[in-house]
C-alpha positions in Angstrom: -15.8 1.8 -14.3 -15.7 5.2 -15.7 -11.7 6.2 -15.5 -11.5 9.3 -17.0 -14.3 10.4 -14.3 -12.0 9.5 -11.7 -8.9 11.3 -13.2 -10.0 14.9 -13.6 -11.2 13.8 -9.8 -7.5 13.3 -8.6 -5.6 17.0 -9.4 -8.7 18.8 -8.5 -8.3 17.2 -5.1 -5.0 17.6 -5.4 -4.8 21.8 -5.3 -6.2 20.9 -1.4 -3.1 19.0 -0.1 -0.2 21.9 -0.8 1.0 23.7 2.4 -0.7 27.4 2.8 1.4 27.9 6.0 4.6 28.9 7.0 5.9 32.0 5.0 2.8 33.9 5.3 4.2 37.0 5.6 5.1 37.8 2.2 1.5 38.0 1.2 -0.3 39.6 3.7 2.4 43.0 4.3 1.3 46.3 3.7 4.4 47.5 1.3 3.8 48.7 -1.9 2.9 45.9 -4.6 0.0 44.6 -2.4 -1.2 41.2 -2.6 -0.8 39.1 -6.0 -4.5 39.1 -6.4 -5.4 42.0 -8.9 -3.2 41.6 -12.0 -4.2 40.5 -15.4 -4.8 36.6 -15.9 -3.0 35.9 -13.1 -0.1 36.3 -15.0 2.4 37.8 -11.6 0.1 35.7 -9.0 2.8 33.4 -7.1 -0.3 31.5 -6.0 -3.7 31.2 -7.2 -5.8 27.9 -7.9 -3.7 27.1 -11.3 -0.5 27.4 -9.6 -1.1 25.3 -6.9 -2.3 23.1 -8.5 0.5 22.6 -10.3 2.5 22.6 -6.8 0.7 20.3 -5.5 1.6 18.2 -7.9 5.2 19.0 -8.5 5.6 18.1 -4.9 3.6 14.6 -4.6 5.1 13.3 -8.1 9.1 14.7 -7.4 8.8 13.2 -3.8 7.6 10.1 -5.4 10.6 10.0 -7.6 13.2 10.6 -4.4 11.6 7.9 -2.3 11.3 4.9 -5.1 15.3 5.7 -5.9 15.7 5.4 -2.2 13.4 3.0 -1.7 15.1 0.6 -4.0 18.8 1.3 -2.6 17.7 0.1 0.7 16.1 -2.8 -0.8 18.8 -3.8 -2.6 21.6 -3.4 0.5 19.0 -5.1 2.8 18.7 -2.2 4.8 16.8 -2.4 8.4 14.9 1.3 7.2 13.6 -0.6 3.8 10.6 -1.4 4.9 9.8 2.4 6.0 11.6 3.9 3.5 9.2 1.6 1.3 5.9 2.5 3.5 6.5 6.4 2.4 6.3 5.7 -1.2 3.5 4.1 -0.5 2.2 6.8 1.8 2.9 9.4 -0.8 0.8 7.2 -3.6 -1.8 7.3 -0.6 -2.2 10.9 -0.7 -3.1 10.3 -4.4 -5.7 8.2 -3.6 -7.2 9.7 -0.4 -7.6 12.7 -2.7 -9.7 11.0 -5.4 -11.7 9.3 -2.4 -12.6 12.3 -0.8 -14.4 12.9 -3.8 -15.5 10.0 -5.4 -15.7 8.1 -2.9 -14.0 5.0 -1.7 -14.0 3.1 -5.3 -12.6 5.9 -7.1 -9.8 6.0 -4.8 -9.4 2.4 -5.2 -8.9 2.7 -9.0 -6.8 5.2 -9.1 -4.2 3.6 -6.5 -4.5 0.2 -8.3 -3.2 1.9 -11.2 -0.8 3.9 -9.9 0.7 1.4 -7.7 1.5 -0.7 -10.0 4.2 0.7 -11.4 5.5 0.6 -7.5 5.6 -3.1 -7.3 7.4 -3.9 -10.6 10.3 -1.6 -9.4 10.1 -4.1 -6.1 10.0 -6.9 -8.8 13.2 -5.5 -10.4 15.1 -5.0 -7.0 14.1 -8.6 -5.8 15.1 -10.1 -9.3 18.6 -8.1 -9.5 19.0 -9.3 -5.8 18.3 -13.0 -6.3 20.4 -12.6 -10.1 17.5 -13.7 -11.7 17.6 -12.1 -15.3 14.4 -13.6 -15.9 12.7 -11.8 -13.7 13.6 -9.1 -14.6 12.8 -9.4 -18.1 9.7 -9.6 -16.5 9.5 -6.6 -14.2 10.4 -4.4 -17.2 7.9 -6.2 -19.2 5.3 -5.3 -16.8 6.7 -1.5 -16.6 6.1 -1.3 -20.1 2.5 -2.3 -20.4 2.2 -0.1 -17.1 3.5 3.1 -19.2 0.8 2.3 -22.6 -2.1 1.6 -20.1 -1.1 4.8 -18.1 -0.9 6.7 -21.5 -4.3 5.9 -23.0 -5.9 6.3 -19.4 -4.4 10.0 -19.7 -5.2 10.7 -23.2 -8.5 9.8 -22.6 -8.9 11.6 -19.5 -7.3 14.5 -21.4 -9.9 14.8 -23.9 -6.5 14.5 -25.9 -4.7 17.1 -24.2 -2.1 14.2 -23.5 -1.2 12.6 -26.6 -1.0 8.8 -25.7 1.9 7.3 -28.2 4.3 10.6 -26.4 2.8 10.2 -23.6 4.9 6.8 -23.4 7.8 8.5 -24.5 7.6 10.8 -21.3 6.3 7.5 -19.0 9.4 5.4 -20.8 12.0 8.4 -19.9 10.9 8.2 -16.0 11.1 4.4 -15.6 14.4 5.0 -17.5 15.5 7.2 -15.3 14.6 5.1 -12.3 16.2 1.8 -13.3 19.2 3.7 -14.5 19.7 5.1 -10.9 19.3 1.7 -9.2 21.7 0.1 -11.7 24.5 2.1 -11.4 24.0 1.7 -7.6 24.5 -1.6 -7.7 27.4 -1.9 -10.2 29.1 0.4 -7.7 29.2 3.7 -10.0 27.8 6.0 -7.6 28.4 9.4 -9.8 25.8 8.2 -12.2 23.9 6.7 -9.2 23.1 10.6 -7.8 23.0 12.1 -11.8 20.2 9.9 -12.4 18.7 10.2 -8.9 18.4 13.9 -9.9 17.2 14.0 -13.2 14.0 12.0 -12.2 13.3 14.3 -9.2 14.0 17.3 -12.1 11.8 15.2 -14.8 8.8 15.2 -12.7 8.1 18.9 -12.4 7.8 18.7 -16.2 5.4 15.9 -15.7 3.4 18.3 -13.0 3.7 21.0 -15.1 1.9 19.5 -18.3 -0.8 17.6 -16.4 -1.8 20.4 -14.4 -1.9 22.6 -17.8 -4.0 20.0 -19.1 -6.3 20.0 -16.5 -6.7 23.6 -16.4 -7.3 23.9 -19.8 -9.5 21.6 -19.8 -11.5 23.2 -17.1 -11.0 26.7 -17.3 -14.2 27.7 -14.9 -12.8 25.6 -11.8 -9.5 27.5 -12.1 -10.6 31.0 -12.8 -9.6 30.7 -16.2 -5.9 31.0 -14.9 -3.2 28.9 -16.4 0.2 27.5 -15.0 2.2 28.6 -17.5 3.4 32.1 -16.3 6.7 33.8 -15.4 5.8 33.6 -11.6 4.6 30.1 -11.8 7.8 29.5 -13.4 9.8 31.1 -10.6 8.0 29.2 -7.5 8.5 25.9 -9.5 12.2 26.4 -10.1 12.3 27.4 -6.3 10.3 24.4 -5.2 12.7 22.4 -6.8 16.0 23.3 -5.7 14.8 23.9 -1.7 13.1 20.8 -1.9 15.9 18.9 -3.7 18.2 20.4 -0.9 16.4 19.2 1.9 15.8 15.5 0.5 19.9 15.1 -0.9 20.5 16.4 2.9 19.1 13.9 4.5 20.1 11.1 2.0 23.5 12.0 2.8 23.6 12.7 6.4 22.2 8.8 6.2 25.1 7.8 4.5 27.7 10.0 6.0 27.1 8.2 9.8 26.8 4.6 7.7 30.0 5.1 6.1 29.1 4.2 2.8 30.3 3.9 -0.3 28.3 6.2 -2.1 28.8 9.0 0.7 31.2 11.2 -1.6 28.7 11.0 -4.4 25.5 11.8 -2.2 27.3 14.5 -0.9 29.0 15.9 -4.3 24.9 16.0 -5.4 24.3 18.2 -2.5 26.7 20.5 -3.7 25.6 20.7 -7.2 22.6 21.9 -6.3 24.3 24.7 -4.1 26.5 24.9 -6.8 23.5 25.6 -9.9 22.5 28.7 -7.6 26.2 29.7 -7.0 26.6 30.1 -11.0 23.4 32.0 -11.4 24.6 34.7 -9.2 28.2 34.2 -11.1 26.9 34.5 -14.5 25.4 38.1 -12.7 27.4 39.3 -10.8 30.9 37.7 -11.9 32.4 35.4 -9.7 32.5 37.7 -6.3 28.9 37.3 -6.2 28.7 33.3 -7.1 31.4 33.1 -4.0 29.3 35.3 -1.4 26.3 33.1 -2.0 28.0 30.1 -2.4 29.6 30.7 1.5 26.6 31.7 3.2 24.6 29.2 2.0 27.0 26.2 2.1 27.5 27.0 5.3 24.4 25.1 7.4 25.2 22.2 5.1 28.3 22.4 6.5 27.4 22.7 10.3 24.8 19.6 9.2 28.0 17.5 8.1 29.6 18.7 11.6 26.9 17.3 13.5 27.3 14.1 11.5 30.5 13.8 12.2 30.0 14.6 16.2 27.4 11.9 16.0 29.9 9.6 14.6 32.6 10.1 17.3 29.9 10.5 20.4 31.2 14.1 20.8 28.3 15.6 22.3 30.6 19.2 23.2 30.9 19.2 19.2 27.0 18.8 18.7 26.0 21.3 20.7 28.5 23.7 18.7 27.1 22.6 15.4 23.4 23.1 16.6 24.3 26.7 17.8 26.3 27.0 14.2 23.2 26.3 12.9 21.1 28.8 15.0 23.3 31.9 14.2 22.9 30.7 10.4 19.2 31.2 10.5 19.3 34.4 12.3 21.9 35.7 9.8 19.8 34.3 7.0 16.2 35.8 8.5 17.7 39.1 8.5 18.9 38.9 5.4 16.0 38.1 3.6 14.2 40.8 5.5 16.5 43.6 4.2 16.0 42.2 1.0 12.4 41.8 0.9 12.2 45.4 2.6 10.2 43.5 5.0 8.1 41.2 2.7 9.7 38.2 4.7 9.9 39.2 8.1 12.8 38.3 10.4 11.0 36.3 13.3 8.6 34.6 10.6 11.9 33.8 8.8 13.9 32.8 11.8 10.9 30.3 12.7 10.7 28.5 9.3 14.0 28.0 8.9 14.2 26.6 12.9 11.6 24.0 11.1 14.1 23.4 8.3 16.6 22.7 10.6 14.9 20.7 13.4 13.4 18.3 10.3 16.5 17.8 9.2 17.8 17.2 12.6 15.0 14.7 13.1 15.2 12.9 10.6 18.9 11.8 11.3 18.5 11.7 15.1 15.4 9.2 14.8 17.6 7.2 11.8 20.6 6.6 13.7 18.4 5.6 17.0 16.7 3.0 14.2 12.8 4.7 15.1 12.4 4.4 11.4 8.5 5.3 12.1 9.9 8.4 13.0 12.2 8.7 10.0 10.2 8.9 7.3 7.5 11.3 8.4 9.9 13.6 9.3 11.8 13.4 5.7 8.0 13.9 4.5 7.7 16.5 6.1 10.8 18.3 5.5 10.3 17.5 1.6 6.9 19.5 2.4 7.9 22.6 4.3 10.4 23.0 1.6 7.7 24.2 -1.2 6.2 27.0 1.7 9.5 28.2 1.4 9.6 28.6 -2.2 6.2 29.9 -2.0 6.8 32.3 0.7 10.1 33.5 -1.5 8.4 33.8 -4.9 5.7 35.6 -3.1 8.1 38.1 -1.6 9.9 38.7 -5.1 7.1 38.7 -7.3 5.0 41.2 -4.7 8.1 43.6 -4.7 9.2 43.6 -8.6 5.5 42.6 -9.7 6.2 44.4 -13.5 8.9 41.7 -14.0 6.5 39.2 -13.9 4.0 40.8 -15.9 3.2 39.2 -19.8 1.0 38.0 -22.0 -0.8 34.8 -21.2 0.1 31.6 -23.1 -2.4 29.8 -25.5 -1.0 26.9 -26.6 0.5 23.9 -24.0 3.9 24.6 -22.6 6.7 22.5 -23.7 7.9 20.1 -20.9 9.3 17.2 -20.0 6.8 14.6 -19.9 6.4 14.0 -23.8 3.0 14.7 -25.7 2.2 17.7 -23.8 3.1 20.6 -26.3 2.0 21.4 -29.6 4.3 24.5 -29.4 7.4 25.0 -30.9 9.1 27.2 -28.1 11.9 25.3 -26.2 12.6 27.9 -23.7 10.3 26.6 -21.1 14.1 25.3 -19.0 16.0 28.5 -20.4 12.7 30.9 -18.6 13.4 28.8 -15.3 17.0 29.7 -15.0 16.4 33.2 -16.2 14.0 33.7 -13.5 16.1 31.8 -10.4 18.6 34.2 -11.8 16.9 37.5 -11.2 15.5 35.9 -8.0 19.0 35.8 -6.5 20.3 38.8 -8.0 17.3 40.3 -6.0 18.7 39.0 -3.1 22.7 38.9 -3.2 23.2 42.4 -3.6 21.9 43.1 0.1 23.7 40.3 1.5 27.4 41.6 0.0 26.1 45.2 1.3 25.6 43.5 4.9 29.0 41.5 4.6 31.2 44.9 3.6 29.4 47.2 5.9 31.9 48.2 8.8 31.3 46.9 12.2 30.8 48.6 15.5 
């Protein structure tokens, strides 16, 4: 069977699956900048073939990281939701492989999920062994992880043309199976703060790993991406954006789940939610001094907040106290709309705004609704889908920033693969690739937060 054929197959297929709707709005105004279609390269283009690409596959292989670590924790606590919570990882690996199928057919798509399934079951393996306290299995299961990670790196390298150097390629593979059985570990010895670090460094290690396969494939077929490459400031900005509204959404639900269980790890879930409010908070800080980090911080701590009160209604059958945090939540999405609209000067429009974030909300809702009624078919779609709608958002913000400061994402056009995360993917000697992504989440908020403190000081009538 011809592999590598099968392998270019799978990203190409892949740019197709990314969400185009939602947040159209920011692309299609009439201001100023006009569309992100004419500059050089593609160098201020928030989306063109290259970058979605690389979306595409930021989401699918972070989303992948988030269900296996929670996946395995309801495994492990014999959980009635494992078996759904175990169906979406395998959902997710089978939008990998309907991809490939749709263009090679059904044996292509069979290779690639053999392969990439795999590496699924001997986590299984590992959760069934640590439950059963059998240490020889697993010895095995992390056997079998290992000669996974060298067969997944010479299929790569070869698919690669070389782009993906196999013996760092393992290194990289070696560092997400790490990560993995690190998180699942410490779960089950009960240390819950290195539980939630480890359950977000994977889901942050995999948009390295998207990043430097998507480069590679793009470099490697320059004609079927208009000779555009992934590794620009804007592309940059929509992946740090992906990552921390996607993140959001998925520690969210995780710990509304564990808030109405009453478990253990509920403090820790929850502390993870708030480190990721709290890595935007100090970007605006390290701006605008500690005035500004507290402004954002409040507004957008807050629907987390009315999310934790509807929790806690649940919990005590207060449906008076539901309906206050729904309508909570409802004034926080108008406040937010408009304020993204004055920001944007009208790049994201209020109703447009106002209606994604009713989807944001209503996921989220969902999700813990259908949990606590035990419709676990209903469950994991919906956290699918929420992990999903998350990267329109980012899209529809970069899109909005970029369009409206395009100079600031305007520069000269990498030639060399961008360092990453995944090991065996750069040749350069530049290490600012994580330094550029906090730069630019940086100027994204300080777009923003001035017109919110403006809004929040003006005098009312």
């Amino acid at each position: 069977m011809k592999m590598k054929k099968y392998l270019v197959a799978l990203p190409l297929s892949l740019a197709l699956l990314l969400p185009t709707a939602g947040l159209a709005s920011a692309s299609d105004h009439s201001h100023g900048g006009g569309t992100m279609t004419t500059t050089a390269a593609g160098a201020a283009e928030a989306s063109n073939k290259a970058v979605d690409l690389r979306a595409a596959l930021d989401s699918l292989l972070s989303e992948h990281a988030y269900l296996a670590v929670v996946a395995m924790q309801k495994g492990i606590d014999g959980k009635g939701d494992f078996d759904a919570a175990a169906g979406a990882l395998l959902q997710n690996a089978d939008d990998l492989s309907n991809a490939v199928a749709s263009v090679y057919g059904e044996e292509g798509g069979a290779a690639f999920k053999e392969i990439w399934t795999s590496h699924i079951g001997y986590f299984v393996d590992y959760v069934k062994a640590t439950g059963a306290k059998d240490d020889a299995a697993k010895k095995k299961a992390l056997a079998d992880l290992d000669d996974y990670r060298v067969k997944q790196a010479a299929f790569l390298d070869t698919a690669t043309g070389g782009r993906l150097v196999a013996k760092e390629l393992e290194e990289g593979l070696k560092v997400h199976i790490n990560q993995l059985v690190w998180a699942f570990d410490n779960y089950v010895a009960g240390d819950f703060d290195k539980t939630y670090d480890s359950l977000r460094e994977s889901i942050h290690h995999m948009y390295g790993v998207g990043k430097g396969l998507s480069w590679a494939i793009t470099d490697q077929f320059p004609d079927q991406f208009d000779s555009k490459t992934v590794d620009t400031p804007a592309a940059e900005l929509r992946a740090s954006l992906n990552h921390l509204f996607s993140e959001h959404a998925a520690l969210a639900i995780l710990a509304m789940q564990k808030g109405i269980d009453g478990a253990k790890d509920f403090n820790a879930s929850a502390a993870a939610l708030n480190e990721n409010t709290d890595e935007l908070s100090a970007a605006i800080a390290s701006v605008y001094g500690k005035e500004g980090g507290e402004a954002f911080h409040k507004i957008w701590s807050s629907h987390i907040g009315y999310f934790v009160d509807y929790v806690k209604a649940t919990g005590a059958k207060d449906d008076a106290a539901k309906a206050k945090a729904i309508a909570d939540l409802d004034k926080y999405r108008a406040e937010q709309a408009a304020f993204l609209d004055t920001a944007t000067e009208g790049r994201l429009k209020a109703a447009d705004m106002e209606a994604g974030l009713k989807i944001h909300v209503d996921e989220l809702l969902k999700a813990f609704n259908s949990y606590t009624e035990m419709d676990y078919a209903t469950t994991y779609p919906t956290v699918r889908e929420a992990y999903a709608h998350m990267y329109e958002v980012g899209l529809g913000v970069t899109s909005a920033i970029v369009d409206q400061f395009p100079d600031q994402f305007a520069g000269k056009m990498p030639t060399e693969m961008p360092q990453t995360g995944m090991g065996g993917m750069s040749h350069s000697k530049s290490s600012t690739s994580d330094i550029l992504m906090i730069s630019l989440v940086i100027m994204a908020l300080a777009v923003l937060i001035p017109f919110f403190i403006a809004r929040r000081n003006a005098p009312k009538s």
